[in-house]
N, C-alpha and C positions, 0 to 999 in steps of 0.2 A: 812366426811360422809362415805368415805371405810372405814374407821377405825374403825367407831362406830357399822356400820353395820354386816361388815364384818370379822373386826380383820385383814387386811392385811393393812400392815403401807408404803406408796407412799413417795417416795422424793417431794420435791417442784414441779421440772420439770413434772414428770412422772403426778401430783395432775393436773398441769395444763392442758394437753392434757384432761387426764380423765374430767375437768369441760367442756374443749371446746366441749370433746363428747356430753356429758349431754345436755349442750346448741344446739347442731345441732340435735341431736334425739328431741329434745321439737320438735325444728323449724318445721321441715322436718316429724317426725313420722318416723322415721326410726328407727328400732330396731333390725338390724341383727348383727351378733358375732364380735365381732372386737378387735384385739389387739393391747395391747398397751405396746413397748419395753420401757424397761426402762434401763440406764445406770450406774445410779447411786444409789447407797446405802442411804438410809433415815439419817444414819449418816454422810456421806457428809456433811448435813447442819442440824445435832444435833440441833442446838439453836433455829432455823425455827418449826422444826417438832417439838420438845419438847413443843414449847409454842403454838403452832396450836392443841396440844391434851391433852394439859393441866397437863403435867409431867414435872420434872426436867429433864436434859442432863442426870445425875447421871443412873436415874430409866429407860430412853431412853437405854442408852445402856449396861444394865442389862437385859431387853425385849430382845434385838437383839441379847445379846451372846448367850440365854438360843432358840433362835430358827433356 
């Protein structure tokens, strides 16, 4: 959903906090600024991200050199 939304491409990890937020702002209604570090590069796990946005590895990290 950031991706498609937004154009900013999350590693697995970083996607997963980003849902657990989404789920606790439902829960709760809480909607203030919050960040979220991330450690890892989306190409870390190329084969994950690729097929969760529906690109090849190849096209994955052609995206990531040109940005």
């Amino acid at each position: 959903n950031v991706y498609r939304t937004g154009t900013y491409l999350l590693d697995p990890y970083a996607a997963l906090a980003y849902g657990a937020l989404q789920d606790y702002r439902a829960t709760v209604g809480e909607g203030r600024t919050t960040l979220i570090l991330a450690d890892r590069s989306p190409i870390c796990s190329a084969a994950t991200v690729s097929k969760a946005i529906g690109i090849s590895v190849q096209d994955l990290k052609e995206r990531l050199s040109k940005a």
